[in-house]
N, C-alpha and C positions, 0 to 999 in steps of 0.2 A: 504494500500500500504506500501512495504518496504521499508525503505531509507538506501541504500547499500553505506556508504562510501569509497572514495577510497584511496588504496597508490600505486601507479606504484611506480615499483622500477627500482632502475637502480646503477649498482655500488654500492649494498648492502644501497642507498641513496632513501627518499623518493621526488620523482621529478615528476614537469610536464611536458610535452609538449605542442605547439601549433601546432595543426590541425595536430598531429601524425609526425614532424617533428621534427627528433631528433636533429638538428643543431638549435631547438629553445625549448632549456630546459632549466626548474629551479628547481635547487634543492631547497627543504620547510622543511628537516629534515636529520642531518645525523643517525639518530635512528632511524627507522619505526618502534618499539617494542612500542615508546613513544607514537610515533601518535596514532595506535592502541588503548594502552592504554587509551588515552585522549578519542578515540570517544567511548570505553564502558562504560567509566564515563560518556558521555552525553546521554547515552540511547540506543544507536546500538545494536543490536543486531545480523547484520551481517556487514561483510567487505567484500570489492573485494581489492582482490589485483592482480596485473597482475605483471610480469617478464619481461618489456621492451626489457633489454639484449634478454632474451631468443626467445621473438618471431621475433626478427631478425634473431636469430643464427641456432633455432630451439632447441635449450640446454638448460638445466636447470641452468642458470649462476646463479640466485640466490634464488638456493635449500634453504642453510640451512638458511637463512632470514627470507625463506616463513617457515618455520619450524618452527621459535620462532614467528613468528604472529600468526598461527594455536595454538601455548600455551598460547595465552592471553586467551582466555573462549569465544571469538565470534564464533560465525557459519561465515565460512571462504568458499569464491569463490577465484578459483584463474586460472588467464591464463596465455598466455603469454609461447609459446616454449614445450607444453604438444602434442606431438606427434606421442606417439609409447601408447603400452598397461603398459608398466614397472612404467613410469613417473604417469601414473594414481593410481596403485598400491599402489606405494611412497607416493604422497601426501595422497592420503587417510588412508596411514598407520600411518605417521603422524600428522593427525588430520583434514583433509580439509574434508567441507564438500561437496561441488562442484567442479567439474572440467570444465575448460570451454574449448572446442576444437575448435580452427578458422582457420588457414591455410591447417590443416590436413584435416577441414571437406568438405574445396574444392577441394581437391587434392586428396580425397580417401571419398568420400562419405560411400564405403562400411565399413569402416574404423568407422566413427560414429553408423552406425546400428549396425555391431557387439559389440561394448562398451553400445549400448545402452542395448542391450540384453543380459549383462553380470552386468552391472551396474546401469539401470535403471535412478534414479532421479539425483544419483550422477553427472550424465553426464550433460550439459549444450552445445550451442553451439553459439560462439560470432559470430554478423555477423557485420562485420565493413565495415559501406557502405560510399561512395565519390558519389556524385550527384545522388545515387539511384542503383549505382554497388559497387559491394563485391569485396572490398579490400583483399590482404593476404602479409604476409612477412614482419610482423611491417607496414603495411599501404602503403607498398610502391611499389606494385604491384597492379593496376585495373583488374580486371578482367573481363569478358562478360557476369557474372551472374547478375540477377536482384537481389537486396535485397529483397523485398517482395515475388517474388516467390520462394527464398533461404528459406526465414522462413516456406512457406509453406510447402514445400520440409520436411524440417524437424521434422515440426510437425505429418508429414504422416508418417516418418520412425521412430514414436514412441518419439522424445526428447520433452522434458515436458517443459523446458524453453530456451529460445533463449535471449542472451544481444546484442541489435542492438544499436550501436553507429555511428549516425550522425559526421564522423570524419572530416567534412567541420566547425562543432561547437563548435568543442572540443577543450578546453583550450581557448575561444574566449568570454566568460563571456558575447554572446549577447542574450541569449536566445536556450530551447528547438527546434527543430523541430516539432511545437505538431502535425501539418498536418501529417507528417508519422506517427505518433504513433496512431493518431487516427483511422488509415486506417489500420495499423497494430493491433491496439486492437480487429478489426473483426474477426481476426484468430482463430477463436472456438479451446478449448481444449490446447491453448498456453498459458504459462506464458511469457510476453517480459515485459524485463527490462531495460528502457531507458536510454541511456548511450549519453554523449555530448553536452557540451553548458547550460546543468541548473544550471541557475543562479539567479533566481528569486522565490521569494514564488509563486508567481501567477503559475510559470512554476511546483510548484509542487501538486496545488489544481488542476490545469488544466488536470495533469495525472492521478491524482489521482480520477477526475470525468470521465474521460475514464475506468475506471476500472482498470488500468494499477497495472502488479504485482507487478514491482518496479520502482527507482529511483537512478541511481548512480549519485553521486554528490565528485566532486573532487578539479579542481582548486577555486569552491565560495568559498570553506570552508576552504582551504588555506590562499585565497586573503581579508578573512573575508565579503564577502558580503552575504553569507548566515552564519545561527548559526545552528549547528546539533541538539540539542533538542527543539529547535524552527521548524525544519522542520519534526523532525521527531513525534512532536505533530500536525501538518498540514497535515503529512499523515494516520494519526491516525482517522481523524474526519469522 
């Protein structure tokens, strides 16, 4: 299993949220180059980073940010506001290697298949669920889609990975959702990448005995209660 660390940005600042609510942020870094930096030193070998601004606005607020993370040498996911075919282009021109599409990919489903059909693995698809329904618009829109039959959905129109983030756990340091994940792990031919609330070793043997592809881990590793190359030797075993 992977352990994808993260940097949401915001205002060119590395910061978190609680439960995707932007009137409950903390900034952890005015450099996200450093952060970066720090977790290729611990081992990483990928990063996610998302553009907070952007998936409110739908814009790329902070392009050239995500531009100097893609030149530290990690394999680079990034979301957050990536909603036409140009933004895709961009980042992969400089240097990303994932792109992850979440409000676009409920609002234009056919929107995803054709990227998928042009960009293949590059493409990713976030699904950010609240009680088991797919969120869009920085989290602040519910929608009437189920998340597990979202991912299914997806996996049949050919996208190879899906990052489903539990955003009831996110930034809450109480634990995984492992019950979704394991029910999600059934999804033959998916890679999902658990996103929200891991906070714990145990939460990362647990996925990582589901078979599960990855692991993003964001506010532990801030708040120091998990260590990155300590977890990412636990996902290793």
């Amino acid at each position: 299993m992977i352990i994808y660390p993260a940097i949401d940005l915001r205002g060119g600042r590395a910061v978190r949220l609680t439960k995707g609510d932007y009137d409950r942020e903390k900034v952890y870094a005015d450099d996200p180059v450093a952060v970066a930096e720090s977790f290729k030193a611990a081992g990483a070998t990928w990063l996610h980073a998302v553009d907070l601004d952007g998936a409110r606005s739908g814009k790329p607020e902070n392009a050239e940010t995500i531009r100097r993370l893609t030149a530290v040498g990690l394999k680079t996911e990034i979301g957050g506001g990536i909603r036409d075919e140009q933004r895709i282009v961009d980042y992969l021109e400089a240097g990303a290697e994932r792109l992850i599409l979440g409000t676009v990919a409920v609002r234009d489903f056919g929107f995803v298949e054709r990227m998928v059909s042009r960009y293949g693995d590059h493409i990713a698809v976030g699904v950010d669920a609240r009680n088991g329904m797919v969120a869009v618009s920085g989290w602040e829109e519910i929608t009437a889609v189920g998340g597990y039959d979202f991912c299914v959905r997806c996996r049949d129109a050919g996208v190879k990975t899906v990052i489903y983030t539990d955003i009831g756990r996110d930034g809450m340091l109480q634990g995984a959702n492992l019950a979704v994940y394991e029910k999600l792990s059934g999804i033959e031919g998916l890679d999902v990448i658990a996103s929200g609330g891991v906070s714990f070793m145990s939460d990362i043997a647990a996925l990582r005995d589901m078979d599960l592809h990855g692991a993003i881990i964001g506010k532990a590793l801030y708040e120091g209660k998990l260590d990155l190359k300590a977890c990412i030797g636990e996902a290793r075993k």
